[in-house]
The first five atom37 places (N, CA, C, CB, O) and aatype in JSON, in Angstrom:
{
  "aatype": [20, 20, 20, 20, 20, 20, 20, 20, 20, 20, 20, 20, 20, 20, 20, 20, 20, 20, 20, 20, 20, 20, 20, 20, 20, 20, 20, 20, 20, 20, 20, 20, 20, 20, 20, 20, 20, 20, 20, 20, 20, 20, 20, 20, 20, 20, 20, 20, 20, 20, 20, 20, 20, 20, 20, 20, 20, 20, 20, 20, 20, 20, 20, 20, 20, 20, 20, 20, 20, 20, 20, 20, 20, 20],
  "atom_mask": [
    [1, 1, 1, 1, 1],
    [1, 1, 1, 1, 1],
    [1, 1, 1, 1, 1],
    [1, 1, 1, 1, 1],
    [1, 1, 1, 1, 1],
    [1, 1, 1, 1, 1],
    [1, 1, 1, 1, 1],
    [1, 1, 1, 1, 1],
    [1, 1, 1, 1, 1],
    [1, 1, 1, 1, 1],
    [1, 1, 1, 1, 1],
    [1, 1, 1, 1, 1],
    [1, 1, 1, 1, 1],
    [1, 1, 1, 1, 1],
    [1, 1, 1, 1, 1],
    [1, 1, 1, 1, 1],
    [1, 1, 1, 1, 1],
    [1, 1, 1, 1, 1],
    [1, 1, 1, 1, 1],
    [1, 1, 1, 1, 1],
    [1, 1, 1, 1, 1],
    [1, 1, 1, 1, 1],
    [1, 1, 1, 1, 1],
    [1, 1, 1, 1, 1],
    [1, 1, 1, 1, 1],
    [1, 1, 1, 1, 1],
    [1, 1, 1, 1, 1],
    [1, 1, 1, 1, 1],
    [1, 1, 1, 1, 1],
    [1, 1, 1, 1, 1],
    [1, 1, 1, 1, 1],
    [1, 1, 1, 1, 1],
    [1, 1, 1, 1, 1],
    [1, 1, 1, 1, 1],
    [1, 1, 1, 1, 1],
    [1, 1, 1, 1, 1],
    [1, 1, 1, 1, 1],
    [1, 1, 1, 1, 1],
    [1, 1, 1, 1, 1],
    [1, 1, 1, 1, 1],
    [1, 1, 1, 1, 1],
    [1, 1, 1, 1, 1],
    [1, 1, 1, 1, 1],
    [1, 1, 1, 1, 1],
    [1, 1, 1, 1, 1],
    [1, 1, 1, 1, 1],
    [1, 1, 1, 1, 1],
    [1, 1, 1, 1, 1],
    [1, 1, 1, 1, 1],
    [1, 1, 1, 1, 1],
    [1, 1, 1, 1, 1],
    [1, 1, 1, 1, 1],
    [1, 1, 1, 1, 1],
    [1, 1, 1, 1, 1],
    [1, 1, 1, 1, 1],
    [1, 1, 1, 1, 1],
    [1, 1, 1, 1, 1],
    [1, 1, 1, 1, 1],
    [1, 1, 1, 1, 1],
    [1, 1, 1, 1, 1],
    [1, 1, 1, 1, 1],
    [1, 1, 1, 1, 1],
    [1, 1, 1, 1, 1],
    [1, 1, 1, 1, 1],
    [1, 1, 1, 1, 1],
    [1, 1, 1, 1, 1],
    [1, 1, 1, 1, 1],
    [1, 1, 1, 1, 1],
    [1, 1, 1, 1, 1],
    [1, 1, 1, 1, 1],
    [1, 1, 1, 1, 1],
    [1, 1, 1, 1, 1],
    [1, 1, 1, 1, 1],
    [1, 1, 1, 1, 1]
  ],
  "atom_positions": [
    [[2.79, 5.13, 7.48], [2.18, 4.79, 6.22], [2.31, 5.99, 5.27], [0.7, 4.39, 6.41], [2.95, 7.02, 5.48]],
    [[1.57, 5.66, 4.17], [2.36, 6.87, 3.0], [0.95, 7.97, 3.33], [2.58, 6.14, 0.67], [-0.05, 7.84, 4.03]],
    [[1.45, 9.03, 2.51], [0.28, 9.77, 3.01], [1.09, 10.7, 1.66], [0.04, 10.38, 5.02], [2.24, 11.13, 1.55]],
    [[-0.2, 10.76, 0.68], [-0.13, 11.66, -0.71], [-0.86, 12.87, -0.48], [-0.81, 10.94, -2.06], [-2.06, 12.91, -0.21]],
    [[-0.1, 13.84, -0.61], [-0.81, 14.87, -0.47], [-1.15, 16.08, -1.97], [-0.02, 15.46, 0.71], [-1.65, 17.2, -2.04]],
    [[-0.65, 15.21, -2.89], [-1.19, 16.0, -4.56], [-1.9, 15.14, -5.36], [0.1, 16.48, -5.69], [-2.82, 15.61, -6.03]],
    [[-1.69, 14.12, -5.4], [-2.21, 12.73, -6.82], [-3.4, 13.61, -7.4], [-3.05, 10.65, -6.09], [-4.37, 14.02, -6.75]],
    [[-3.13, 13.8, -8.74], [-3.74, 14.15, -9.86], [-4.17, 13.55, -11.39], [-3.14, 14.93, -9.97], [-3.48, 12.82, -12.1]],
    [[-5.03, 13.89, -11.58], [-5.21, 12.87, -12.38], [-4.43, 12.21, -13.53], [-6.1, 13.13, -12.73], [-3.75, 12.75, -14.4]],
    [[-4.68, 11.03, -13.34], [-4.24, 10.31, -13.99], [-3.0, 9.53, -13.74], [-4.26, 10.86, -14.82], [-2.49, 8.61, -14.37]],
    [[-2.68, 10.11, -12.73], [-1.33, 9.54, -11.67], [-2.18, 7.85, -10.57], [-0.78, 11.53, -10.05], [-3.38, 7.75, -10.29]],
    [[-1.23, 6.98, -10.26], [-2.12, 5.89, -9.84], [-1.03, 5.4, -8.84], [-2.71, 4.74, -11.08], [0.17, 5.65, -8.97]],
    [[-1.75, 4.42, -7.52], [-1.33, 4.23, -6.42], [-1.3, 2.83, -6.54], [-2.01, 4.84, -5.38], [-2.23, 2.11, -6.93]],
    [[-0.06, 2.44, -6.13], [-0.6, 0.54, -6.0], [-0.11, 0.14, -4.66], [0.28, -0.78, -7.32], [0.84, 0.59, -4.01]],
    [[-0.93, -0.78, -4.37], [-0.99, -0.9, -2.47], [-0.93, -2.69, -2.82], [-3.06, -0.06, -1.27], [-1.33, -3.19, -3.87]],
    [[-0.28, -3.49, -1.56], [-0.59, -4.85, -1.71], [-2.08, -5.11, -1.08], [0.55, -5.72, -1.0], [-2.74, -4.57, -0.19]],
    [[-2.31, -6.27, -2.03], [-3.57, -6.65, -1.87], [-4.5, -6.52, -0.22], [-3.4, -8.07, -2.37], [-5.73, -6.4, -0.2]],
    [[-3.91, -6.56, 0.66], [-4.0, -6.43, 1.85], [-5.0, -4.83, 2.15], [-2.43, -6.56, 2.38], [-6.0, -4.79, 2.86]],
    [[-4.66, -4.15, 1.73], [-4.73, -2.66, 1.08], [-6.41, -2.72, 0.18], [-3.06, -2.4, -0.28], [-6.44, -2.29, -0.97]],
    [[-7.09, -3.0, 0.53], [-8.3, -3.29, -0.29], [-9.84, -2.51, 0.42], [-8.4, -5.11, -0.31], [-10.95, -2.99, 0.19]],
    [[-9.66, -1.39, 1.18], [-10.63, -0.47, 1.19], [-10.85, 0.96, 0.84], [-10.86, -0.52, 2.08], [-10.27, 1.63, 1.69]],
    [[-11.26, 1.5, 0.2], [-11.48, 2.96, -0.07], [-12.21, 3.44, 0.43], [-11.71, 3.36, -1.07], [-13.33, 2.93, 0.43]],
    [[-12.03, 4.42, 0.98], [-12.99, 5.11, 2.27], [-13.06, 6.89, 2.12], [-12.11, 4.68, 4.05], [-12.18, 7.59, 2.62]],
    [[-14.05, 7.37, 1.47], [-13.74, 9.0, 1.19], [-14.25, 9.62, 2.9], [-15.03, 9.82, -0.48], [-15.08, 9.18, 3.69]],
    [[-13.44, 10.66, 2.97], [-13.23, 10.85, 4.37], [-13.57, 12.88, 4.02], [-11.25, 10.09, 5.05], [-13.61, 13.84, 4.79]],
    [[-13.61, 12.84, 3.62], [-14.1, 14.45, 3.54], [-13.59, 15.23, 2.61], [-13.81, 15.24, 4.7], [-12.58, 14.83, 2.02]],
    [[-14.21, 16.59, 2.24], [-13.98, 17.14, 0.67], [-13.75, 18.55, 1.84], [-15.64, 17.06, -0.98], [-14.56, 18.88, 2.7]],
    [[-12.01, 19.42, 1.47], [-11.87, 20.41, 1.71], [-12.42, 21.88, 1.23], [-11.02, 20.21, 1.68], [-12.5, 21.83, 0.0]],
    [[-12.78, 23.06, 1.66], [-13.42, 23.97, 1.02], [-13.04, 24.65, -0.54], [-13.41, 24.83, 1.95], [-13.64, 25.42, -1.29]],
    [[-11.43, 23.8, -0.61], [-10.89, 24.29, -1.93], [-11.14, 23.23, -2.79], [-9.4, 24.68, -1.95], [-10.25, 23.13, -3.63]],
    [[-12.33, 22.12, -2.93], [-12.53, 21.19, -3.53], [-11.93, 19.59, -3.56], [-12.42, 21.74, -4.35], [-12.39, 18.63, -4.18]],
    [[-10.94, 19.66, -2.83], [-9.8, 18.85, -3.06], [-10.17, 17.6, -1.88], [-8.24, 19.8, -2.81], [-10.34, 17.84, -0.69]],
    [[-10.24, 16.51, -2.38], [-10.88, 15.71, -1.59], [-9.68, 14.55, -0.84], [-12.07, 15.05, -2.55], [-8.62, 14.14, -1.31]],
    [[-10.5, 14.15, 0.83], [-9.11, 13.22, 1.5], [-9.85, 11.81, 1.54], [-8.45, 13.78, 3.4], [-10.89, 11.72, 2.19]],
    [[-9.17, 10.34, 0.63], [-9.2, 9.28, 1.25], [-8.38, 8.67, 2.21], [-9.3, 8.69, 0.57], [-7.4, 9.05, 2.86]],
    [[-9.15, 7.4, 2.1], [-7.93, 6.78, 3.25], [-8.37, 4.97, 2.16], [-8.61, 6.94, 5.93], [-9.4, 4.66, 1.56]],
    [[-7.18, 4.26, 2.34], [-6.98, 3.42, 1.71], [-6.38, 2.5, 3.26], [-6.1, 3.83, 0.32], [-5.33, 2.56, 3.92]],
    [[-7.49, 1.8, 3.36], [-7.58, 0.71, 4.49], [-6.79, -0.73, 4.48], [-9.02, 0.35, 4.57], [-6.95, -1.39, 3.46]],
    [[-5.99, -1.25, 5.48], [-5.86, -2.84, 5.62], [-6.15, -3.46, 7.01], [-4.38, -3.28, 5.25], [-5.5, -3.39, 8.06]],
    [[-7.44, -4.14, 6.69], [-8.31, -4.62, 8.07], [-6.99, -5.63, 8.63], [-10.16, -5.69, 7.68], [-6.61, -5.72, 9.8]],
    [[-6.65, -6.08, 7.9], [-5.45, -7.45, 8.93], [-4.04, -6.39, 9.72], [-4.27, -9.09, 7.23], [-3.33, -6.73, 10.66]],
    [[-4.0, -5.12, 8.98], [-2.83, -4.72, 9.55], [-3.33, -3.2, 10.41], [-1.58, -4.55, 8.26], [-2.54, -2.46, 11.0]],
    [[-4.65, -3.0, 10.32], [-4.83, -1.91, 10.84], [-4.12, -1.15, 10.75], [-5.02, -1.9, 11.71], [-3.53, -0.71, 11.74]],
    [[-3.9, -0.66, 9.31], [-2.95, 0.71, 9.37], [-3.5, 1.31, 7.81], [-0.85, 0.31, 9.47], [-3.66, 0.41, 6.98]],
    [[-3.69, 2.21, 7.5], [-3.89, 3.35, 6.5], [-2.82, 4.31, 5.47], [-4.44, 4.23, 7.31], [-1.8, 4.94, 5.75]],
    [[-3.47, 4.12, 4.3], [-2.44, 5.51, 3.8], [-3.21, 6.62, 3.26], [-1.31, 5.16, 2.5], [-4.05, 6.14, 2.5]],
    [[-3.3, 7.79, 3.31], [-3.88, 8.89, 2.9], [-3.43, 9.0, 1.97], [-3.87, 9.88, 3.49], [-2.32, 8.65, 1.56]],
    [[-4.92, 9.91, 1.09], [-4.62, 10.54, -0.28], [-5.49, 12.19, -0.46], [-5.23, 9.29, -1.56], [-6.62, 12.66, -0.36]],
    [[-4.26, 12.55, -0.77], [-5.63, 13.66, -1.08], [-5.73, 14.13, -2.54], [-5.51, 15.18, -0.15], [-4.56, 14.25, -2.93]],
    [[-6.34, 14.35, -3.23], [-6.64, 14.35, -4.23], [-7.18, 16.01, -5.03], [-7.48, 13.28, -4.07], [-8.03, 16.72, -4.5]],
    [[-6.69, 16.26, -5.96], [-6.93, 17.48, -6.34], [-8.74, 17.86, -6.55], [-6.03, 17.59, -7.67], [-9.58, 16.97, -6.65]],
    [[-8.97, 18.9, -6.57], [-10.32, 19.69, -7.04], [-11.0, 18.97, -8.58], [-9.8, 21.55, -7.36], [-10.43, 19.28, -9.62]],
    [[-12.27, 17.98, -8.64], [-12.79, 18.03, -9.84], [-12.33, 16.81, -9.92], [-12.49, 19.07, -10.85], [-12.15, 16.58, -11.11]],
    [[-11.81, 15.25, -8.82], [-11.18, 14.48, -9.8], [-11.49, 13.44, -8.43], [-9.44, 14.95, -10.58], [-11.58, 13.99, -7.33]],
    [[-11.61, 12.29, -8.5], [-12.35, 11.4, -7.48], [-11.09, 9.94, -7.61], [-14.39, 10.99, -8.11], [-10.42, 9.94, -8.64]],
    [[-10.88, 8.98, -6.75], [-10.22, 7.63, -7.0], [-11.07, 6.88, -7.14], [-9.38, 7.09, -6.1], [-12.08, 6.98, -6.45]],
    [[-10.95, 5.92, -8.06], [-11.32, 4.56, -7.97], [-10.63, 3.48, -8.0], [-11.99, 4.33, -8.69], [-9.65, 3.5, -8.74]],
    [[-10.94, 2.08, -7.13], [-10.01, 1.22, -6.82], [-10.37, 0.17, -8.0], [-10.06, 0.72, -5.25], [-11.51, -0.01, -8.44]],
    [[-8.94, -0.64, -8.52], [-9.13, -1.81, -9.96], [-8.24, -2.89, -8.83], [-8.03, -1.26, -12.11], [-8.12, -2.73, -7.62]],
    [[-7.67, -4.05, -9.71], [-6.86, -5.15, -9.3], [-6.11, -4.76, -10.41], [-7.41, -6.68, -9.13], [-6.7, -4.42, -11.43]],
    [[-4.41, -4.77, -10.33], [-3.42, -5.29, -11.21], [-3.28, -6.41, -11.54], [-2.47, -5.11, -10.92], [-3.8, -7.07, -10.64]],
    [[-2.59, -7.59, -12.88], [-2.02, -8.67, -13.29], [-1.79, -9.47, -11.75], [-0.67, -8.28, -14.23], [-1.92, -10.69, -11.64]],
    [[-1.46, -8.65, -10.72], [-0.53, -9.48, -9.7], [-1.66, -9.64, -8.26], [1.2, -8.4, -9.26], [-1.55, -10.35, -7.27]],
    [[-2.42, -8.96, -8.54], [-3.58, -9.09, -7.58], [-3.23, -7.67, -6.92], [-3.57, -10.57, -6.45], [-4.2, -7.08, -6.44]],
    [[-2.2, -7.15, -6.85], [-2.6, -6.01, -6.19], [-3.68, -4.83, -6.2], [-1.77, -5.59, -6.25], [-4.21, -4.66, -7.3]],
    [[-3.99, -4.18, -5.41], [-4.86, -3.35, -5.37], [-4.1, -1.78, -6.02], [-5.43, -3.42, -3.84], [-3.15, -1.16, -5.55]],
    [[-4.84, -1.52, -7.11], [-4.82, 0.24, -8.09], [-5.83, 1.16, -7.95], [-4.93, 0.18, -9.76], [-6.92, 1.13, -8.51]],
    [[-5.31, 2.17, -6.99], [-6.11, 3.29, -6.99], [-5.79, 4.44, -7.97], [-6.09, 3.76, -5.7], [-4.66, 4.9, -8.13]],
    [[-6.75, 4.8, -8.53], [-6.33, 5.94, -9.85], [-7.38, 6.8, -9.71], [-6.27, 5.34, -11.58], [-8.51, 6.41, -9.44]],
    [[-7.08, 7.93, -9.87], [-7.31, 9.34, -9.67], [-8.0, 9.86, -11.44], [-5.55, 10.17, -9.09], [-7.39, 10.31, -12.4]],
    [[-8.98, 9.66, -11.33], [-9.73, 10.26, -12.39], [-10.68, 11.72, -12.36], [-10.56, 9.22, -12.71], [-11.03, 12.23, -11.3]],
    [[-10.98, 12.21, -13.56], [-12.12, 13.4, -13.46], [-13.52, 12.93, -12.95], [-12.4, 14.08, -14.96], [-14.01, 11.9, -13.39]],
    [[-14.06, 13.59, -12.15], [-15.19, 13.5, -11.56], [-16.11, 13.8, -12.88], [-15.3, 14.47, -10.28], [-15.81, 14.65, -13.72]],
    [[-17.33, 12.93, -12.93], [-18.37, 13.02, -14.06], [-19.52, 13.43, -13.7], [-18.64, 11.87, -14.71], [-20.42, 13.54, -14.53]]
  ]
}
């Protein structure tokens, strides 16, 4: 599975719909935080890690897929 190891903000992930859990999995000592982006039918994962100061949140695209985007933490 994919496994991101920079996504910064404003950069965005699209997963098929299948792909529909966000799960924050721990914040490293240099700020920089690791999800995992879940599919219960296929049991399999893709990692993200995400820069210092900046969090994902998951939307739906036009097509139903699932958009994770990397925004500033508020």
């Amino acid at each position: 599975m994919f496994q991101i190891e920079d996504m910064e903000c404003g950069e965005t992930f699209t997963t098929h719909e299948d792909y529909d859990q966000l799960e924050f999995i721990s914040e490293h000592p240099t700020g920089e935080k690791r999800f995992h982006v879940n599919s219960p039918s296929a049991n399999r994962r893709h990692a993200i890690l995400v820069e210092a100061g900046s969090t994902i949140i998951q939307a739906l695209d036009s097509d139903g897929n699932n958009l994770y985007i990397c925004l500033p933490e508020m």
